[in-house]
C-alpha positions as CSV (number, residue, x, y, z in Angstrom):
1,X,74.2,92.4,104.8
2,X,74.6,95.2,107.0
3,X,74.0,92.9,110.4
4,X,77.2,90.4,109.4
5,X,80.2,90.8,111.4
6,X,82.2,89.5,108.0
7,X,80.7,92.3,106.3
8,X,81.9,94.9,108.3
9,X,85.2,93.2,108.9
10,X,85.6,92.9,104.6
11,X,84.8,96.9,104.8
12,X,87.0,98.0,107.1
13,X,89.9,96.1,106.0
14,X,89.2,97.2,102.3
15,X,88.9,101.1,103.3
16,X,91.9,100.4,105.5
17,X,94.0,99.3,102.6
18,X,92.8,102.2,100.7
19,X,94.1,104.4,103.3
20,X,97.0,102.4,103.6
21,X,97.8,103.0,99.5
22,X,96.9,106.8,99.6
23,X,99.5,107.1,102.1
24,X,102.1,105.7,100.6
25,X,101.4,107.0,97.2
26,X,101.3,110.6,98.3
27,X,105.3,109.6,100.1
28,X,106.2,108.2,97.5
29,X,105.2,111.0,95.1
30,X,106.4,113.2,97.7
31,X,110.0,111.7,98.0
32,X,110.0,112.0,94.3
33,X,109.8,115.4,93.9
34,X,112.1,116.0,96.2
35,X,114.5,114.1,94.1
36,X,116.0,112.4,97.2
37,X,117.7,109.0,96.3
38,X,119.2,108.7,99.6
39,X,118.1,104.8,101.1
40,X,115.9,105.3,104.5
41,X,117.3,102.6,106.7
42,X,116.0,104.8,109.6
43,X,112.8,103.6,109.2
């Protein structure tokens, strides 16, 4: 298992979309907090 390239490429997309969703759950808990409502169009 640990020679296949598909392997590895399942892993790192899987721990990248868990970094991914930490990410934006910590914002988003962050943003809530700080109670802003404002839309970010900036971004």
């Amino acid at each position: 298992m640990w020679r296949d390239p598909g392997a590895w490429i399942a892993i790192g997309v899987s721990l990248l979309f868990l970094v991914v969703a930490l990410v934006m759950h910590r914002v988003i808990v962050k943003v809530l907090k700080n109670g802003s409502t404002e839309p970010s169009d900036h971004e």
